[in-house]
C-alpha positions in Angstrom: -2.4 25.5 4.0 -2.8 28.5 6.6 1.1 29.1 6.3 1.0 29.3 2.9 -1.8 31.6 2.3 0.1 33.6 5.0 3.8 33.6 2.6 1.3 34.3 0.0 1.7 31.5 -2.6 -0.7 32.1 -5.7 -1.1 28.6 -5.9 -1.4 25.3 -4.2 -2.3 21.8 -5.5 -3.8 19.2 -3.3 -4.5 15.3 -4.6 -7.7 14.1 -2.5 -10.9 12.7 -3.1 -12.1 14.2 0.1 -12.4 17.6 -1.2 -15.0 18.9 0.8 -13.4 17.5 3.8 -10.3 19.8 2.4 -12.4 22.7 2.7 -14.1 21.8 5.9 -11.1 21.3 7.9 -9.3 24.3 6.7 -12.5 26.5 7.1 -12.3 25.8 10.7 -8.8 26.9 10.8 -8.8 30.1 8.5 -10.9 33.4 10.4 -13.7 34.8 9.5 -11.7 37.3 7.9 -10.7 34.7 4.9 -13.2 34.4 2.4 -13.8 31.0 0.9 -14.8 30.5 -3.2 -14.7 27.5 -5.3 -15.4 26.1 -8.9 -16.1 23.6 -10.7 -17.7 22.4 -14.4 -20.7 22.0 -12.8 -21.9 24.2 -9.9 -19.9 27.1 -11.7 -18.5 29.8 -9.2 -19.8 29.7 -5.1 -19.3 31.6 -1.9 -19.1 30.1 1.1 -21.4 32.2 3.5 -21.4 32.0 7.4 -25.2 30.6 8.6 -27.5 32.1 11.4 -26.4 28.9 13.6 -23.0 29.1 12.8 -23.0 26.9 10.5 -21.4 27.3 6.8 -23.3 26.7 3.1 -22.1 27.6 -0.4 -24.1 30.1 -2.4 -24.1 30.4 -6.2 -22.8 33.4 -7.7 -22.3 32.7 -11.5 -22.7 29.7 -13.1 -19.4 30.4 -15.0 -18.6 27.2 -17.5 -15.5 28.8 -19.1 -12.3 27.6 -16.9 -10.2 30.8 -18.2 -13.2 32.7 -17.5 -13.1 31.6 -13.8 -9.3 32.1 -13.6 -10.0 35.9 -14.5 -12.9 35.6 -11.7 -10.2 34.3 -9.4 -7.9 37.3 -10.2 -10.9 40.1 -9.7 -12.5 38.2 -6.7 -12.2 40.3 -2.6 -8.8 40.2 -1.1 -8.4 37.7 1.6 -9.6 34.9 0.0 -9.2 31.1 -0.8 -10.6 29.8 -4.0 -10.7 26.3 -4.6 -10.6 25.1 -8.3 -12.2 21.7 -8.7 -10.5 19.5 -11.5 -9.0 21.8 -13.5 -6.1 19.4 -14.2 -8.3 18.4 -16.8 -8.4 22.0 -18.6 -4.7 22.6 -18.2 -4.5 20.6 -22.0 -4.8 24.1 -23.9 -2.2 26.4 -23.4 -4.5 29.0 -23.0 -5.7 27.5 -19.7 -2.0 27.3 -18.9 -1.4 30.5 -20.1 -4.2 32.3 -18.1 -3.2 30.7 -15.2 0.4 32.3 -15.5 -1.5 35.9 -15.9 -3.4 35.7 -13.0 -0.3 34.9 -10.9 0.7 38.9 -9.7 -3.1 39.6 -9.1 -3.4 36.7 -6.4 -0.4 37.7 -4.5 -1.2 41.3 -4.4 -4.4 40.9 -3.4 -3.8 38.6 -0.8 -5.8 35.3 -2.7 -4.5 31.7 -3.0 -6.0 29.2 -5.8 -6.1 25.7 -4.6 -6.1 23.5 -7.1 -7.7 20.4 -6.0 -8.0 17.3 -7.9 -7.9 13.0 -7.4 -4.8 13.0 -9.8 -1.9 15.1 -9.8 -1.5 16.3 -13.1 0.6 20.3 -13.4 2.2 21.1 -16.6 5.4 21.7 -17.0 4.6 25.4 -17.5 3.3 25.7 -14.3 5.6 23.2 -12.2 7.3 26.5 -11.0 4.3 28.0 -9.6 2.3 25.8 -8.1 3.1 24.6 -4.6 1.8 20.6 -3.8 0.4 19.7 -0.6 0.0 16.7 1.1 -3.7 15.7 2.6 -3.4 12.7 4.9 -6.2 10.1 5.4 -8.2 10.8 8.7 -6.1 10.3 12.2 -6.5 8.3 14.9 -8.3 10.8 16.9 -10.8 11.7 13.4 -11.5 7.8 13.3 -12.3 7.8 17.0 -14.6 10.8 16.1 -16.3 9.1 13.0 -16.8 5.7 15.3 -18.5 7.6 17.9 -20.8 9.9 15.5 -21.7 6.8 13.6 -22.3 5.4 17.0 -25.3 8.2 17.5 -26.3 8.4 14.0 -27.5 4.2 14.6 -28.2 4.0 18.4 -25.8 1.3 18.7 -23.4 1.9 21.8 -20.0 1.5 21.3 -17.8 -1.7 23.6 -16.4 -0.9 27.2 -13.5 -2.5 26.3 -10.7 0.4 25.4 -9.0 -2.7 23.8 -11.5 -3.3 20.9 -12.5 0.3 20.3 -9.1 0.8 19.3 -9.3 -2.7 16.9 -12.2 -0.9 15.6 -10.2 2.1 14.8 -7.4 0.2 13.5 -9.7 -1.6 10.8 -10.7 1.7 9.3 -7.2 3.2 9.1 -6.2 4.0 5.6 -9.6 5.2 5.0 -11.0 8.3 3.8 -13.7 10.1 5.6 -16.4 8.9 3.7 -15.1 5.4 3.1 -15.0 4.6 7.1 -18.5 6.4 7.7 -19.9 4.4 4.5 -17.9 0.7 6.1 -19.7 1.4 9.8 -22.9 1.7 8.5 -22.3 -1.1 6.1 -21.4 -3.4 9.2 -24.5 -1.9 10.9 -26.5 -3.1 8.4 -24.8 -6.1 7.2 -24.3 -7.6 10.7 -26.3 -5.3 13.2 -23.4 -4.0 14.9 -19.9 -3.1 14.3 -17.8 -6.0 13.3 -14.6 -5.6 12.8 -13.9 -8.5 10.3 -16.6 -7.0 8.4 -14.9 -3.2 8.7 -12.3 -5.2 7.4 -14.0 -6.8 4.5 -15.1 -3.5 3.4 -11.9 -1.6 3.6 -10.3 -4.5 1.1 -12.9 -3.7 -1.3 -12.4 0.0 -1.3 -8.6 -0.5 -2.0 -9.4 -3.0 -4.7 -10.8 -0.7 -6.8 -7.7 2.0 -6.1 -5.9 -0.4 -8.3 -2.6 -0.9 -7.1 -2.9 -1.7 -3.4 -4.9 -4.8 -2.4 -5.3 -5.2 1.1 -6.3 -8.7 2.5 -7.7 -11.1 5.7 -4.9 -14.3 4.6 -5.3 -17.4 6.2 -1.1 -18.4 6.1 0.4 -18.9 9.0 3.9 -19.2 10.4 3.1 -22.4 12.1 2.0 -23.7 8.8 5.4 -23.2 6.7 8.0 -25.8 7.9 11.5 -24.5 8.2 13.4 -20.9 7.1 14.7 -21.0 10.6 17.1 -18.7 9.8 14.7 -16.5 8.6 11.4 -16.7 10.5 14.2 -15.9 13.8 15.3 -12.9 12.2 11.9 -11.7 11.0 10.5 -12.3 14.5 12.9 -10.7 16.6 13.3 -7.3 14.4 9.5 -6.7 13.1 8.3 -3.8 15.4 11.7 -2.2 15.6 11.9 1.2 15.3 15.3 0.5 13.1 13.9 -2.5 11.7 12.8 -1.8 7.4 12.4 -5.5 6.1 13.6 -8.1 4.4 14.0 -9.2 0.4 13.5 -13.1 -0.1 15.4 -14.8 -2.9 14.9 -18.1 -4.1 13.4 -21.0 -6.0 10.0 -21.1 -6.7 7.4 -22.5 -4.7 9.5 -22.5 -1.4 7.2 -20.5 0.5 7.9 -16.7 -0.2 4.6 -15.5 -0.2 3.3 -17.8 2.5 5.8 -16.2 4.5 5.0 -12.5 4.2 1.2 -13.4 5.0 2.3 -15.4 7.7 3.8 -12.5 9.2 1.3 -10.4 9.5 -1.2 -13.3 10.9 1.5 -13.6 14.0 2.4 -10.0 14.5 -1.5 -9.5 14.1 -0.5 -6.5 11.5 -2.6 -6.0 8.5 -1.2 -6.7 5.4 -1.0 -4.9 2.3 0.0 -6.1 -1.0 1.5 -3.8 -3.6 1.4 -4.6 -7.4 3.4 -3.0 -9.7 1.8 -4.5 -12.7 -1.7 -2.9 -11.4 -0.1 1.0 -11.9 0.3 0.5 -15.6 -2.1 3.4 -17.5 -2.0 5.4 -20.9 -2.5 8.5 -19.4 0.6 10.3 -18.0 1.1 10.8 -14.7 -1.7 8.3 -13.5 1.3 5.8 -12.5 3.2 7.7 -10.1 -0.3 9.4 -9.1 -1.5 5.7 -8.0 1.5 4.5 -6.2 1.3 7.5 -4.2 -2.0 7.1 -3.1 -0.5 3.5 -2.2 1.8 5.0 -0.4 -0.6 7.4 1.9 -2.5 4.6 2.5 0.7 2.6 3.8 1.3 5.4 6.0 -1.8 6.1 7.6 -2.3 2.5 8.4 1.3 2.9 10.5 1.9 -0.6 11.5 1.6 -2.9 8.7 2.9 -5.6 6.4 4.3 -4.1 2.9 4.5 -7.4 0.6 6.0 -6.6 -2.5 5.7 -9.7 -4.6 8.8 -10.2 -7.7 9.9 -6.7 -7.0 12.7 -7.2 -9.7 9.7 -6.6 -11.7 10.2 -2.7 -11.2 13.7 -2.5 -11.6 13.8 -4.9 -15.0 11.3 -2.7 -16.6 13.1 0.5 -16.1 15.6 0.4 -19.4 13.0 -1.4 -21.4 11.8 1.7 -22.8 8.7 3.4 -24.3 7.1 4.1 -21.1 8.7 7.9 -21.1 10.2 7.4 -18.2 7.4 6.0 -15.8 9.1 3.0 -15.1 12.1 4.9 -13.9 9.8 7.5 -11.6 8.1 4.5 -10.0 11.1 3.1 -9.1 12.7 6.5 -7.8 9.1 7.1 -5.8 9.5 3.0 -4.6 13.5 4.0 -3.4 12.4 7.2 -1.7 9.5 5.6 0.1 11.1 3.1 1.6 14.0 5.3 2.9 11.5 8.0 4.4 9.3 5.2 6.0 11.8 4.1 7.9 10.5 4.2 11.5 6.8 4.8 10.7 6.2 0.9 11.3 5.8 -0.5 7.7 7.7 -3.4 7.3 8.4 -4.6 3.9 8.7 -8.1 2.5 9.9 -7.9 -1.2 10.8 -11.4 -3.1 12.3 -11.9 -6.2 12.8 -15.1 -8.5 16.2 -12.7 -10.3 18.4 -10.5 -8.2 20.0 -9.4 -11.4 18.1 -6.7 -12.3 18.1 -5.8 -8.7 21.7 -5.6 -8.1 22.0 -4.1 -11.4 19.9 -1.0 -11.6 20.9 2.2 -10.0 24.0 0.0 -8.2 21.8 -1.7 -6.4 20.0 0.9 -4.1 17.0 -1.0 -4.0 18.9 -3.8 -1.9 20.0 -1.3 -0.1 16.4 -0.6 1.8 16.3 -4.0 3.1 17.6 -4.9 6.4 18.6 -8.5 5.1 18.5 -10.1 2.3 17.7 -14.1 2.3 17.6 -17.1 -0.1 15.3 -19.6 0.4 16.7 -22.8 -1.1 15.1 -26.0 -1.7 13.5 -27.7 1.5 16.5 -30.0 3.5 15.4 -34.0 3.5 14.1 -32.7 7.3 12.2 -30.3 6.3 10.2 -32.2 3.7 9.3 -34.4 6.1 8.1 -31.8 8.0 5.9 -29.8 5.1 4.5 -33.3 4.0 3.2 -33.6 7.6 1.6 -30.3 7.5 -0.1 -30.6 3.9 -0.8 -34.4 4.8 -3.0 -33.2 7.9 -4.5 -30.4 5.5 -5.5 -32.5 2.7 -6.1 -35.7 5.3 -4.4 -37.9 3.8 -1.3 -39.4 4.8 2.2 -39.4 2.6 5.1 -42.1 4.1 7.8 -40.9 5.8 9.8 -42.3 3.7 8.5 -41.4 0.5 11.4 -40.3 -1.9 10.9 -36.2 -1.7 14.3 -35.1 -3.0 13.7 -32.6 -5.4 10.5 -31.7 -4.4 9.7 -28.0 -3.3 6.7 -26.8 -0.8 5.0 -26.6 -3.6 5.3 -29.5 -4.8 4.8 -31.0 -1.7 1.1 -29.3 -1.5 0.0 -30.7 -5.0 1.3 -33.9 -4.1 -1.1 -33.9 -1.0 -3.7 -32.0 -3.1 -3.7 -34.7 -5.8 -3.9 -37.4 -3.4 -7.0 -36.1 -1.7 -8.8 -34.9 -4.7 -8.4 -38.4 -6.7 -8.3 -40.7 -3.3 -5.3 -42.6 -4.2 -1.9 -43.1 -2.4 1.3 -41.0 -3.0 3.3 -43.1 -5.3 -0.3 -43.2 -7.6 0.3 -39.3 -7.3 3.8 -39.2 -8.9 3.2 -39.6 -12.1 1.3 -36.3 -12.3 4.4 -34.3 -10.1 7.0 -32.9 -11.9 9.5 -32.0 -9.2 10.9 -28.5 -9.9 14.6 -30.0 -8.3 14.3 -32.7 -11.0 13.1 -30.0 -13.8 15.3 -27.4 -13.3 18.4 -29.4 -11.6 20.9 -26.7 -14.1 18.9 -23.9 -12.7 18.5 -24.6 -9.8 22.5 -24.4 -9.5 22.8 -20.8 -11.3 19.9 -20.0 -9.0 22.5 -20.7 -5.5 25.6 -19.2 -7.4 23.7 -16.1 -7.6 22.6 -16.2 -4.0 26.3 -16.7 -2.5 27.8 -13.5 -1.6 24.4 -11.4 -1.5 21.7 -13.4 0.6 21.6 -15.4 3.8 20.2 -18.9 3.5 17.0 -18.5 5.1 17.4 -22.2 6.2 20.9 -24.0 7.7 23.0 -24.6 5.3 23.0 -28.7 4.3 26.5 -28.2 2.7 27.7 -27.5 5.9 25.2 -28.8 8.3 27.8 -30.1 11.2 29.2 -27.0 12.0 25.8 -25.1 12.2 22.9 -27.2 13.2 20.8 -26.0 15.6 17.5 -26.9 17.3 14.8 -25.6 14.6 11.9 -23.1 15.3 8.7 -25.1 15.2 6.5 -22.9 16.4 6.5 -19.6 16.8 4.1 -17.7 19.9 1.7 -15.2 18.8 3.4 -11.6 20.2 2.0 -10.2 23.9 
């Protein structure tokens, strides 16, 4: 902000709900020199005013209710000065808002005064898109978490481990925070738990990003070890997750074969947090609070650095884009979703779309959203082997016990869990549980065929292929180690 109150832009806008953290931070790095103002509905028009012990408090100065009013205050206000405008996206409806804005714009920068325009949705006018510069306001740091931790150690006498090792777990569980939100999840922990608990830091930060909307943020309990077979895959995944090169991967396939499992499971082995992003969840009726959502998604993605980015039926996006009578929104989402993932690259997000239709995928904008994968991979239906092998795993979940030679052909994971699930819940044996299976290979045997035709040419088989199995068999990953 300092360098461009020094090029002597009229006007900045900055999305945050930390506003007087805004204000804080950038008061420590503007001199004394630099007058600070701001506004709002409410308090009307205050000075910020230098304290005896050095410390800084707002003083009223007119309780001005009348946003052109305070624009014309702005414009007649001391040179040298920062003025901060509290929700005024919300007065920027009458043109003569917009319109006073615009006449104020020579007095600022002859006088040597920026207006910050600061605001939890972003939200200019096309009259003003021109004039107003937007600013980025990242979540706390690593070293501003560190500092929280240790005041809110002070603040409640409780003395922070010895071990470097879980201080820094400690700061990892409130990244993608804001200020407030990790000072408001210690204390919770302190009093919930009498110390600071990290599953509980945890806990709280999911609930803060429920109620964001369109980011949910989750302790899952899949594991890799629990999701038999996807060789292919789970090798790939595991040796290029971490990579500074490494972006993600898109999974194509038939339903219930695991997709999801696998892009928890992830981020259970790699010990990464794991976000979940929901395109359905950004839908509003006011414009502008779409994109202004998936943003915040995204600053919260990138202030947690090393994470798990599971984008669940991403074809979602991209198949909603010529529907129409969203003006557009569809189209920006998908544009901010492209961008994103290119920029990211490196920043140690790694993303795990799936999709049940790579049409619309391949389709829109030529494809681009393939593009930002690493690989792309089908998951087919399980191999006789494998399940064998996922009958084991939900047999010893459910405790009970399915033949080994149980007809499973046609039968997906999925399938295969119900099955188990229906023999526990009613206590009888897996040929009782049939009748209440419908196989999704049996159901949807013509599908299932257009579903692999689709897949040739574009994916990987995330397992060895069984049309060719001689030529490629290989010893299969069973288990996969937990990362050093």
């Amino acid at each position: 902000m300092r360098d461009h109150y020094d090029a002597r832009y009229p006007f900045l806008f900055v999305q945050t709900t930390e506003e007087e953290r805004l204000i804080r931070e950038n008061r420590e790095k503007f001199g004394e020199d630099v007058q600070f103002f701001c506004w709002d509905i409410a308090a009307g028009f205050r000075q910020m005013v230098k304290l005896d012990d050095g410390g800084w408090a707002w003083i009223s100065l007119q309780d001005q209710k009348d946003p052109a009013a305070a624009l014309a205050m702005a414009a007649s206000s001391p040179e040298n000065s920062i003025l901060f405008f509290k929700d005024f996206h919300e007065y920027w409806a009458k043109i003569s808002v917009v319109r006073a804005t615009l006449n104020i714009k020579n007095d600022l920068i002859a006088g040597k005064k920026t207006v910050v325009f600061v605001s939890a949705v972003k939200q200019i006018p096309p009259g003003l898109a021109n004039d107003i510069k937007v600013l980025d306001f990242e979540y706390p740091d690593e070293e501003s978490l560190r500092g929280i931790l240790v005041k809110s150690s002070v603040a409640n006498q409780e003395p922070l481990p010895k071990d470097e090792n879980q201080i820094s777990a400690m700061v990892n569980a409130l990244r993608g925070l804001t200020w407030d939100g990790a000072e408001s999840a210690l204390a919770y922990s302190i009093v919930k738990t009498g110390k600071f608990d990290i599953r509980t830091l945890l806990d709280q930060k999911a609930s803060q990003f429920k109620a964001s909307g369109a980011l949910e943020f989750g302790t899952f309990e899949e594991k890799l070890e629990d999701l038999y077979g996807l060789d292919v895959m789970k090798d790939y995944v595991c040796r290029t997750v971490g990579n500074q090169k490494a972006r993600g991967i898109l999974i194509y396939g038939v339903p219930g074969t695991g997709k999801s499992h696998f892009a928890k499971g992830v981020s259970n082995w790699k010990g990464w947090p794991c976000f979940i992003l929901r395109f359905s969840a950004l839908k509003d009726k006011y414009q502008g609070v779409a994109e202004s959502k998936l943003r915040d998604a995204f600053k919260t993605i990138r202030a947690a650095a090393q994470c798990i980015v599971f984008l669940d039926e991403i074809e979602a996006i991209a198949s909603g884009i010529s529907s129409g009578g969203d003006s557009g929104v569809g189209m920006n989402l998908y544009k901010d979703l492209l961008i994103e993932m290119e920029d990211s690259r490196g920043c140690g997000a790694y993303w795990v779309g799936t999709c049940n239709d790579l049409d619309p995928l391949i389709h829109e904008s030529g494809g681009a959203i393939l593009r930002r994968f690493n690989s792309i991979f089908f998951a087919d239906m399980p191999s006789a082997e494998e399940a064998k092998g996922i009958a084991q795993i939900w047999g010893k979940k459910e405790g009970v016990s399915i033949p080994e030679d149980f007809d499973l052909d046609g039968y997906s994971g999925a399938d295969i869990a119900k099955l188990a699930e229906e023999m526990s819940m009613q206590g009888i044996t897996a040929e009782e549980a049939r009748k209440y299976i419908l196989p999704y290979g049996k159901a949807h045997k013509d599908q299932l065929e257009a579903i692999r035709k689709k897949a040739e040419g574009v994916c990987i088989w995330a397992s060895p292929r069984q049309d060719n199995k001689p030529a490629i068999q290989r010893q299969a990953m069973r288990q996969v180690k937990r990362p050093t």
